[in-house]
N, C-alpha and C positions, 0 to 999 in steps of 0.2 A: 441900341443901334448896331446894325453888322457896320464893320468894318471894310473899308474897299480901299484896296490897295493895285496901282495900276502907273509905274513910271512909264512916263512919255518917251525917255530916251533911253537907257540903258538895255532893255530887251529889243529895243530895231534893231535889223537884221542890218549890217556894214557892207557887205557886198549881196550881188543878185544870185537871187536863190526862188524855184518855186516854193509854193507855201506847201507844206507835207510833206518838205523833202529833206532829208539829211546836210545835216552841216559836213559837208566834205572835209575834213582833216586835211590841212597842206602838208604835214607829216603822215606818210602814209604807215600806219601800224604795225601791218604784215611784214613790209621791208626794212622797219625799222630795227624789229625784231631779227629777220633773218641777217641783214646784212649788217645792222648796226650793234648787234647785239651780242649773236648768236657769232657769227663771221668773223669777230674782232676780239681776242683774245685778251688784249689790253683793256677794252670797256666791257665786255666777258665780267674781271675778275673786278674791277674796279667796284662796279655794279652790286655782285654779290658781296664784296667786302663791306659796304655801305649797309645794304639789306641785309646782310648777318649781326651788323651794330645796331641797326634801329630792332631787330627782328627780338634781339637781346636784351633791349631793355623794357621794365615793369611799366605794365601797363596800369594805369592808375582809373578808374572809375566808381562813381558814383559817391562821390566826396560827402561826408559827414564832418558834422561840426567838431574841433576838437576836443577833447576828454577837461582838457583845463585851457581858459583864456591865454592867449599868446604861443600857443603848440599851432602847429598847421593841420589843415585841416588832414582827413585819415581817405584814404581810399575805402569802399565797403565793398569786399571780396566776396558778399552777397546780394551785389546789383548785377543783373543781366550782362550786361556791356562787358563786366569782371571775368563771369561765367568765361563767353563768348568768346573774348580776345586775349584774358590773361591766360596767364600759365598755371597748367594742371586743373582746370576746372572741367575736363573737357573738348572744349575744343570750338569752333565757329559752324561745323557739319560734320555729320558721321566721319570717321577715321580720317578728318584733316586736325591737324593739331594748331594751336593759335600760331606758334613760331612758324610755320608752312608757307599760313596766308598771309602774312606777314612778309615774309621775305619776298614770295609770288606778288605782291601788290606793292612793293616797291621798285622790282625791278621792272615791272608793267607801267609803272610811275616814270622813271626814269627815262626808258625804252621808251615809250609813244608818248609822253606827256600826262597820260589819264589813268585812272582806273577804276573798276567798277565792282560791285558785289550787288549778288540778288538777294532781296531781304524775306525770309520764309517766316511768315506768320501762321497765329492759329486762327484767325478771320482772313478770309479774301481782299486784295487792295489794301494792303499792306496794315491794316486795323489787327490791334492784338497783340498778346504777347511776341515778340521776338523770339524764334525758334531756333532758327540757323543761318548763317551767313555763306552764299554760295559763289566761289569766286566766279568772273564771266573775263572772258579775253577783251581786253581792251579793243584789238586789231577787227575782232566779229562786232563790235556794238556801232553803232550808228544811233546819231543823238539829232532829234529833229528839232531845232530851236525852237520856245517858243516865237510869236508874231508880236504878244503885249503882257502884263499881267506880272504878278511877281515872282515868276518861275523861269528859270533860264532855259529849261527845257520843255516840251509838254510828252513829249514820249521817246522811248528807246524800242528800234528794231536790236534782235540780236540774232547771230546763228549765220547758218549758209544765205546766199543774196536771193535765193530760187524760194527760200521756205522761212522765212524770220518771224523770232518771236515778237509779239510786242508786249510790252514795257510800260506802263503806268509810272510817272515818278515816285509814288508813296514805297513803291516795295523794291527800289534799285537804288540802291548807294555811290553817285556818280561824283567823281574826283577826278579833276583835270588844273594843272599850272595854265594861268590865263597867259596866252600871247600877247606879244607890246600892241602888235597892231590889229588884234582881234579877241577881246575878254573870252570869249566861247572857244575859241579854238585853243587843241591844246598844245603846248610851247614842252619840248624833252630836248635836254643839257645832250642830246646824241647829236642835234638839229642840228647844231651852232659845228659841231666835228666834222 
C-alpha cells in the first residue's frame, strides 16, 4: 500500500494569499540586506564574527558505526555531504570552497531569516548523485506555499521579477527560522533591531 500523507492544518495558508502566488516575506530581503546589514557596521561585524565560528568548525557527515562499542560514532570523510561541505575535499561548486558557502549562508540566515542553495544533480529533478551545491540569494527567491500535502512549499521562483526561474523542491535546499506568528515566513534576529 502507497502511503498518503496530507495534514489538514499545518500547510493552510494563515493569511490571504492568491493560490500560485508567493508568500510575501514581512521582512523584506533586499533591505534587510542593504540597510540591515550591509549599512550597519555593528551588525556588519557581529554577523560575520558568528559566520567565521560556525564557518570554522568540522563538518561531520555520514556517521559510521564505531571501530569498538562505547567510542562514538566517526564521521565518513567519504560520504558525499563530506566531499561537499567539509574541508579540503573540494568544495560545494567549481572554485567555491565549503568555508565560503558557509559563512555566505549564514549571514543570508541571519540577514532575511532564510536561505537557500540549488542542488546540481546527475539526473534531472533533483534524482541522482549530488554534484554541486549552488548558492541562490535569499532576497531573489520567492517560495510559493504549498495549499495541502506534506510539503511546506510546492515551488521556488528565483532571479529578476521580469524573468524567474522556477524551482521544483527536490533540487533546492530551502532554510528559513519559522516566525512566532507565521511557520512559513521567515523570522531574522535583524527584525527585532
Amino acid at each position: 500500500t502507497r502511503e498518503v500523507r496530507d495534514p489538514s492544518a499545518a500547510t493552510v495558508s494563515l493569511r490571504y494569499h492568491s493560490p500560485g502566488m508567493p508568500l510575501v516575506p514581512e521582512w523584506d530581503g533586499t533591505q534587510a540586506i542593504r540597510l540591515g546589514y550591509l549599512a550597519n557596521v555593528i551588525a556588519y561585524r557581529c554577523i560575520q564574527i558568528i559566520a567565521d565560528s560556525l564557518a570554522g568548525l568540522p563538518f561531520a557527515a555520514g556517521m559510521v558505526p564505531p571501530r569498538r562499542p562505547g567510542l562514538p560514532a566517526e564521521s565518513n570523510p567519504d560520504s558525499r555531504l563530506a566531499q561537499l561541505l567539509g574541508d579540503g575535499h573540494g568544495g560545494p561548486a567549481p572554485k567555491l570552497s565549503a568555508a565560503t558557502l558557509w559563512k555566505w549562508t549564514v549571514a543570508q540566515r541571519l540577514a532575511t531569516g532564510r536561505n537557500a542553495w540549488e542542488i546540481e544533480t546527475t539526473e534531472r529533478g533533483g534524482k541522482g548523485q549530488v554534484v554541486a551545491l549552488w548558492p541562490l540569494v535569499s532576497a531573489a527567491l520567492d517560495s510559493i506555499p504549498s495549499d495541502s500535502g506534506s510539503d511546506w512549499f510546492r515551488v521556488y521562483k528565483y532571479g529578476r521579477p521580469d524573468d524567474p526561474v522556477r524551482l521544483l523542491p527536490a533540487p533546492v535546499h530551502y532554510g528559513w527560522t519559522p516566525h512566532p506568528t507565521h511557520f512559513r515566513q521567515p523570522l531574522s534576529p535583524l527584525n527585532s533591531a
